[in-house]
N, C-alpha and C positions, 0 to 999 in steps of 0.2 A: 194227841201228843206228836211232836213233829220230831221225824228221828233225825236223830245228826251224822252227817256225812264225813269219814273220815278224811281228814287233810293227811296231806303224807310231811312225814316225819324227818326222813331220808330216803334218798338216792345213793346205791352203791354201786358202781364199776365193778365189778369179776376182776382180780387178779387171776393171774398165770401163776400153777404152781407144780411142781413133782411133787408125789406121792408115790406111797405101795413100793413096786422093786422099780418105778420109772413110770408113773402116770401122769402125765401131762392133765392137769384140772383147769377149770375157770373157778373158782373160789370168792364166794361172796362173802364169807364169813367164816372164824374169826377171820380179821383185818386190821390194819389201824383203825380202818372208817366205819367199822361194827362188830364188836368184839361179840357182843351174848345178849339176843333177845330173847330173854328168858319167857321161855324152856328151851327154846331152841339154837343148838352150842355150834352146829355146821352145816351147810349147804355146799355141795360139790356141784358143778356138770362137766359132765363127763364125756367125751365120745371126738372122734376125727375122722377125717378121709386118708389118715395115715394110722394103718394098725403098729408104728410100730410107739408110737402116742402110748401106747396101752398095753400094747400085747403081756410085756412084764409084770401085769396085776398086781394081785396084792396078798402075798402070800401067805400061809398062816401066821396069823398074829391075836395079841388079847382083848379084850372088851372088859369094861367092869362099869356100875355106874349109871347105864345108859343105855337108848333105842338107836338102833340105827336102819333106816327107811332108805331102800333101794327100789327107783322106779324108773321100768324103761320105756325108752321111745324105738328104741331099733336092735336089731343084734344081741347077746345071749351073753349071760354070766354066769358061770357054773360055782357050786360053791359047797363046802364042805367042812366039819367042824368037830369039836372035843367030844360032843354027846352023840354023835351018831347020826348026823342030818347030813343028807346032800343030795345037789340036783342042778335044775337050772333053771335060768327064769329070763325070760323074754321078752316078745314087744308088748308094752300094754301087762307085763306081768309087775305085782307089785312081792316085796317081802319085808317086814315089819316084825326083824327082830331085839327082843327083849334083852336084854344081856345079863343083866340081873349080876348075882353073885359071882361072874366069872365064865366067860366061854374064848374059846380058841376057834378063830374059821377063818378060810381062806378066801378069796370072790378073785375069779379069773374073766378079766372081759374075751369076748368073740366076735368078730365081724358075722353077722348076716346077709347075705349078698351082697356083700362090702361093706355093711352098714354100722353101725354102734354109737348109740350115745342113749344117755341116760344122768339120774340125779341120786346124790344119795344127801340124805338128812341127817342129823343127831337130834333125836330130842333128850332133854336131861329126863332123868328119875330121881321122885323126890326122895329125901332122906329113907324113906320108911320102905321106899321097896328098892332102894341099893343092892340089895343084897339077897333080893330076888329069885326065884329059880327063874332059868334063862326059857325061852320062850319063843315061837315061831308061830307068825303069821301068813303064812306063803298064798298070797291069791293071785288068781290066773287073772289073763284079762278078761274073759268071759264071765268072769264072777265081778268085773268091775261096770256098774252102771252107766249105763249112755245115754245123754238124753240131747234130744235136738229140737228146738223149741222153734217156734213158725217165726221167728224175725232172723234164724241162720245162725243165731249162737248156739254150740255146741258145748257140752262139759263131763268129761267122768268124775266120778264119784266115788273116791277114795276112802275116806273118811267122811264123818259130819254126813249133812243132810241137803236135799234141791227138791222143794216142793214134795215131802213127805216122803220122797227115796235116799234111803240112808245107804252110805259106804258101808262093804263089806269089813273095814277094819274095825276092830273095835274091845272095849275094855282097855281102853288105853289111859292111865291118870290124868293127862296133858289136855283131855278130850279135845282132841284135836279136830279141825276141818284141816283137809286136802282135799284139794280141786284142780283138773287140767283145764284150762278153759280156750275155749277158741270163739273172737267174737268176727265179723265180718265184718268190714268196711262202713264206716257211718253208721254204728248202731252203739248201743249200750247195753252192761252188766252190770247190776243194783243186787249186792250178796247182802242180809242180816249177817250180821258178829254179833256175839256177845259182847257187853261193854267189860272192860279190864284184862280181856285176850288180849296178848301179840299178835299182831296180826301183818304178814308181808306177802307182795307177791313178787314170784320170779315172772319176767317178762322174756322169755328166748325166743319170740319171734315175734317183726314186726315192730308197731310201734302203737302208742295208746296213752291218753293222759287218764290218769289217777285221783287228778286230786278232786274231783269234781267240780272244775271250772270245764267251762265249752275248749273244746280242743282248738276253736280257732285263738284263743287266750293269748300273748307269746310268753314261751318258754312250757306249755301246759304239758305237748306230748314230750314222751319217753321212750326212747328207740333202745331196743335190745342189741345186747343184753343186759339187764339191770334190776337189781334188787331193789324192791321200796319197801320202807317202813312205814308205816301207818301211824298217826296219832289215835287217842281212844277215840270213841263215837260207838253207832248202832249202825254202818253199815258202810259198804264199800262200792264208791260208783266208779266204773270203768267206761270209757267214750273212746272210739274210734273217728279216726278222719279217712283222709284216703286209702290209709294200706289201714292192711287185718291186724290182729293182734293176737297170739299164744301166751297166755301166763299160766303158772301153779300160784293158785290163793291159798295159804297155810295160815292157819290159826288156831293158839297154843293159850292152855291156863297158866300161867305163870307159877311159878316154883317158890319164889321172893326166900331163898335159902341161899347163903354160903357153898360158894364151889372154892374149888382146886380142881385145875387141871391140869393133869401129866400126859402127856400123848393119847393114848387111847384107853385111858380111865379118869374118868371124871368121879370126886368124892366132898364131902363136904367141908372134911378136914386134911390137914396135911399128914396128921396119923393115920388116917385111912387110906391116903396113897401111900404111904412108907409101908402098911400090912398089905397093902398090891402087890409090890415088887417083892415083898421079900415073899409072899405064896408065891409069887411067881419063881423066883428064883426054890422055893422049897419044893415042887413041886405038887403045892396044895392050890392052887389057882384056881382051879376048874371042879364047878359044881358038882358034887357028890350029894346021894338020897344020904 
């Protein structure tokens, strides 16, 4: 059987946006130009050569509804929360928290030898575990898989699987792949997907065509930074020409469920954001045994 090659779907641009108490983001999503590839409700990157882009984090605030996936590339975010977690997490560190029925936490960025950037995700939770008990993944980068394969491409291993090494995340509904991939100059990246997955990559370095036409094509490559969306298919070919290429390959089960969303709670109904705020305002918000 001859698998099929995913076409890309869209191209998005990153807007510039403030977040948290003053964080300057690139935001791929929501947008006009791509509101909710379902499961997946946001994409951030994050990071400047100006701390002060950042310095004013993101102080504590609520979650309900939903996963939210922090992954760094450089410099430290410390963070801290309603049930009693806190820490920090680094270059090459990932944290894959649950939020389930209600959690309160903070995430404060850091420069490391001036450094700082990074990505954070949303994925949805389907109706049945909304309401969750909240939940922490916190993996180092040493627990995150490396592999270097004899044509120069490079990739960690987040989530999902590369030649029968699986990401350390996992139990997640979405059964998600995440993937950091780094390919070299004039070569390719051929990933399986599941057919009916979401499936995007973020491209922040370089440049790389997607749709599996030859990059010499015109209009084929894609200079970063920029989100694709993928149409269905069995897999994803990625071709370099002269420059490298950095992408995150993400792909997601789809939820095919009614959202609402209010800031930072996603629910299926709009009763069930109206019982957000008012726990929130009752003081009943945050998970209790």
């Amino acid at each position: 059987m001859t698998l099929q090659t995913r076409k890309v779907l869209k191209i998005v641009h990153p807007q510039t946006v403030m977040e948290g108490a003053g964080v300057r983001l690139k935001r791929s999503f929501p947008t006009n130009d791509l509101d909710y590839p379902d499961p997946f409700l946001l994409f951030d990157h994050f990071g400047s050569d100006d701390p002060e882009d950042y310095l004013a984090g993101f102080p504590m605030h609520p979650h309900r509804g939903i996963e939210t996936v922090t992954y760094m590339l450089a410099g430290a975010v410390t963070h801290r929360d309603s049930i009693g977690n806190a820490g920090t997490i680094g270059a090459g560190d990932v944290q894959w928290m649950t939020a389930g029925g209600g959690i309160m936490h903070e995430e404060m960025p850091q420069p490391v030898e001036g450094a700082m950037e990074g990505f954070q995700l949303w994925v949805n939770l389907p109706a049945r575990l909304k309401m969750s008990r909240p939940r922490y993944q916190e993996i180092s980068a040493d627990q995150v898989p490396a592999i270097q394969r004899e044509d120069g491409v490079t990739l960690r291993v987040i989530a999902g699987t590369w030649g029968g090494v699986a990401g350390p995340v996992v139990g997640i509904a979405a059964d998600p792949v995440y993937l950091d991939v780094s390919v070299p100059v004039q070569s390719s990246f051929i990933y399986p997907v599941a057919r009916g997955h979401t499936t995007l990559a973020y491209l922040f370095r370089g440049k790389a065509a997607f749709s599996g036409e030859s990059v010499t094509a015109a209009g084929a490559e894609t200079s970063a930074p920029a989100m694709i969306l993928f149409e269905d298919g069995d897999q994803v070919m990625v071709q370099t020409g002269a420059a490298a290429a950095r992408f995150l390959l993400l792909s997601g089960l789809p939820d095919n469920e009614p959202i609402v969303r209010y800031g930072p709670f996603v629910m299926n109904t709009r009763e069930e954001i109206r019982q957000a705020l008012q726990d929130l305002r009752n003081g009943t918000f945050v998970w209790k045994e």
